[in-house]
N, C-alpha and C positions, 0 to 999 in steps of 0.2 A: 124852660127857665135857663137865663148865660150860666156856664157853668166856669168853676175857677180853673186856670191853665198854670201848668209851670214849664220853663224852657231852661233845661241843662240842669244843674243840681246845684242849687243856692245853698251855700249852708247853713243850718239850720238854727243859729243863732243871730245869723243877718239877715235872714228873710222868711217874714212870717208865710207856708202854702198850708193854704187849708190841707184839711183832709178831704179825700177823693177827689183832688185835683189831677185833670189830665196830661199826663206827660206828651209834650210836643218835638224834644229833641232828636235829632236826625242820626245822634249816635245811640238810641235805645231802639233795638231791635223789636218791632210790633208799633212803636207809637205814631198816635197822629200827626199830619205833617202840618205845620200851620197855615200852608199852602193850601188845604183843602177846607178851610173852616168857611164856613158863611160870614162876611161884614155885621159883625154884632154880637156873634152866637158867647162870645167869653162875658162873664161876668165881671173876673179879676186875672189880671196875670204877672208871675214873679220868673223875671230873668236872670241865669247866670249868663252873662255875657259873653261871646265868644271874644277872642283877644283879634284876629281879623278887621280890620277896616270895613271892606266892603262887606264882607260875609254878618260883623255886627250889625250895621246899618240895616242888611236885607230884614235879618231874625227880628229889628225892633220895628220896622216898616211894617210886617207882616203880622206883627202881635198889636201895634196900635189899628191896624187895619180890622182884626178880629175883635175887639176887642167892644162893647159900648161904649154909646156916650157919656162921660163923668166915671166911665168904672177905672177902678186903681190900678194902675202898674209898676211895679216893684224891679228894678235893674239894680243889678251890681257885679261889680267885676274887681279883678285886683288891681291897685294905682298904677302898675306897670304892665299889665295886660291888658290897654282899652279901660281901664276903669276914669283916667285922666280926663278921657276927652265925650265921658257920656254926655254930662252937663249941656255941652257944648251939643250934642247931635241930639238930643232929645229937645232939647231948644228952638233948634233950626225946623224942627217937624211941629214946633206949634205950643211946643209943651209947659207946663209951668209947673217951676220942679222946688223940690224939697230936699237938699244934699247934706249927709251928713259922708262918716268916715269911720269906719271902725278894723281892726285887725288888717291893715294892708289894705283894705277894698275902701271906695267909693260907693257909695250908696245913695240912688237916688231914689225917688218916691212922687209918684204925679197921677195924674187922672189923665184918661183919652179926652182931646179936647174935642168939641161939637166939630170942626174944621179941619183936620191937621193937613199940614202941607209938605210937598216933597215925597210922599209916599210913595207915588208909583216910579218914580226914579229909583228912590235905594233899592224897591223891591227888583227892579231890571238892571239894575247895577248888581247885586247877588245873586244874579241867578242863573243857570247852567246856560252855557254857551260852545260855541265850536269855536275851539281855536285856532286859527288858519297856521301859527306857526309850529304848532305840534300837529295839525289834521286832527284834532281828539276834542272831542263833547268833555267840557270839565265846568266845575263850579267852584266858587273861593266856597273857602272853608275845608277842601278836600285836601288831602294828604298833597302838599307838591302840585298845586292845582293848573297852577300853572309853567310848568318845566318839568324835565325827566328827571325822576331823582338818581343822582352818581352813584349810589350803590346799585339801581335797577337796573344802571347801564351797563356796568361793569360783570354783574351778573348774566346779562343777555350776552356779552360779549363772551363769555366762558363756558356758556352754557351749550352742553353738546343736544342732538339730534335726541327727543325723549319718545318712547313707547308705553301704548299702553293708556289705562285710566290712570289721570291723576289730580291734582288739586291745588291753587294757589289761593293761598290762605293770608288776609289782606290786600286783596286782590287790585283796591284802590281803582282808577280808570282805565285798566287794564291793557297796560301796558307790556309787562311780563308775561300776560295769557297770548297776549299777540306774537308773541317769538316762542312762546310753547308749541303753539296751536301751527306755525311752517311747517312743525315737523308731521308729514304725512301717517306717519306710525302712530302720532295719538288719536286716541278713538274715544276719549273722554275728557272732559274739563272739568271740574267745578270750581265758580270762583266765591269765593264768600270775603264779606267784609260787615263790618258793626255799622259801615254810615252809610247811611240810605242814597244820599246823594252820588256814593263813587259808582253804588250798585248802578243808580240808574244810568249814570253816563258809562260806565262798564260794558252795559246790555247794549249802549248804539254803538263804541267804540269792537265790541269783539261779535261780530255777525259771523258768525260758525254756527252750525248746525251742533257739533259738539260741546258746547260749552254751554254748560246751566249757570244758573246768577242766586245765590242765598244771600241776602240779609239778614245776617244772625255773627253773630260774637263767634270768632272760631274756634274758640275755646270750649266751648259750648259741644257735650257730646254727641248732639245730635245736630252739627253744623257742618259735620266734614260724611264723606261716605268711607264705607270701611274696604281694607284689604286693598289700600290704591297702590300703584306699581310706582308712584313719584308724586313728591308734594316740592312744591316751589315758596320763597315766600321770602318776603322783605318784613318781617315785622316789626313793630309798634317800639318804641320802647320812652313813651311819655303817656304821662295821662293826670290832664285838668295842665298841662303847661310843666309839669315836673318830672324829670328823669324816672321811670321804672321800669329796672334791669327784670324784675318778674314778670312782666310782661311776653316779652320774649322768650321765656325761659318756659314759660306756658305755652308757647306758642310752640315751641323745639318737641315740647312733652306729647301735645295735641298732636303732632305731624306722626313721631312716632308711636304714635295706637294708632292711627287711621292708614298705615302702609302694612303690608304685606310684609312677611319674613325675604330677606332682602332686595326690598323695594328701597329707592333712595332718595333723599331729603338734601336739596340743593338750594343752601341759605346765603342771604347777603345781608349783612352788618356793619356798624362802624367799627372800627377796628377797638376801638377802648373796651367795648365790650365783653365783658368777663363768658361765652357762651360757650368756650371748647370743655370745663367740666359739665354743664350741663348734656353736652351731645356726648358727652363719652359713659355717662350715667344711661342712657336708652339707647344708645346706637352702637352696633357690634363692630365698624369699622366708619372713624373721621380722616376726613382728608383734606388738607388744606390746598384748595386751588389755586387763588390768585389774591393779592392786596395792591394796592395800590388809592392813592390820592383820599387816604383816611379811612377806605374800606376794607372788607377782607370775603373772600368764599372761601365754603366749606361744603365739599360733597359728604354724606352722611350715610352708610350701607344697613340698615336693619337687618 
């Protein structure tokens, strides 16, 4: 029997998901990827939209694709994050839609048509690629998918020769594992990240025998390995599109349990970020390396 899907976290007064609805979101460590479903196997499916262009277009390409014929699909996003221009791209794919508007979001409501069209386009337009001008396997929707992010370069440029196991934490298409992993002295990596997508392109972009790949929230106690000699790490500090300085602030706290009594934690930030009380709360000695062009590092001594 199709069973009902939900993609990303609708809230729950804008969009009805059954219960024991299967989570498809690429940022929930374990779930299905909607990639791998059978043409039909969904019953019904409710989207929160991602804010992305291409990256939205893939996710609904791929949910009408799964989805039967006549079964309901529920999209919405916020009017300024992609919610403006569903109408208009569920349209182009066949659809015949039902728009209403509630709390900031756009809300649409349709059925998979018998037909739809333009499908395998959006779905090869969102989907993970080599990018000849970085040399890196990346996909839209990932952190910076397309370009090195200026805090990550900034940090590679300050970042001295490391030893030792250690861990980068947000690892994204690893970028930063790639300037850890020159130095001859590391003898361990692990990268971990929440979205599936950076994992995979992570695993083509950093070919080391040293370097292991998790899928899991780093936050998460059993995400990082213990007693490491160095954690590296550009952390998160948004979630659903909105500013969270606790994010990172978990992420500083997570570094420090998972390093050894003076093991060190080499972070890069925007500079507005409130994190030197947090790293002075866990860490026995902070040291501000370098700022510039909006960022800032900070070496950390446990």
């Amino acid at each position: 029997m199709p069973r009902p899907g939900v993609y990303g976290h609708p809230p729950a007064d804008l969009a009805e998901v059954p219960d024991g609805a299967v989570q498809f979101s690429p940022l929930v460590p374990g779930s299905t990827a909607l990639e791998d479903l059978a043409p039909g196997s969904l019953g019904s499916l409710a989207v929160l939209a991602p804010p992305g262009t291409l990256e939205r277009r893939h996710a609904l390409a791929l949910g009408l694709r799964a989805l039967g014929a006549g079964a309901p699909l529920t999209v919405l996003a916020p009017k300024d994050r992609g919610g403006s221009r569903l109408a208009r791209e569920l349209s182009a794919f066949g659809c015949r839609l039902d728009e209403t508007a509630k709390r900031h979001h756009r809300i649409v409501r349709t059925v998979r048509p018998e037909a739809p069209t333009g499908l395998d386009d959006a779905v090869a337009e969102g989907a993970g690629r080599l990018m000849p001008e970085l040399g890196l396997w990346s996909q839209p929707g990932i952190f910076s998918w397309n370009r090195i992010d200026p805090g990550t370069a900034l940090l590679i440029a300050h970042l001295p020769p490391l030893s030792g196991r250690g861990a980068d934490l947000g690892c994204g298409l690893g970028v930063l594992a790639r300037a850890v992993l020159a130095s001859p002295t590391v003898t361990a990596l692990a990268l971990v990240d929440n979205d599936r997508r950076a994992v995979a392109a992570a695993r083509r972009n950093v070919e080391d025998p040293r370097a292991s790949f998790a899928w899991k929230d780093a936050r998460a106690t059993d995400a990082v390995p213990e007693r490491l000699d160095f954690v590296v790490m550009n952390p998160p500090f948004h979630d659903g599109g909105a500013e969270d300085r606790a994010l990172g602030q978990a992420f500083i706290r997570r570094a420090a349990a998972a390093l050894r009594p003076g093991g060190t934690l080499w972070l890069t930030a925007n500079t507005h970020l409130p994190y030197e009380a947090t790293l002075g709360e866990v860490f026995r000695e902070v040291t501000p390396r370098a700022a510039a062009n909006g960022y800032k590092i900070h070496e950390a001594r446990k």
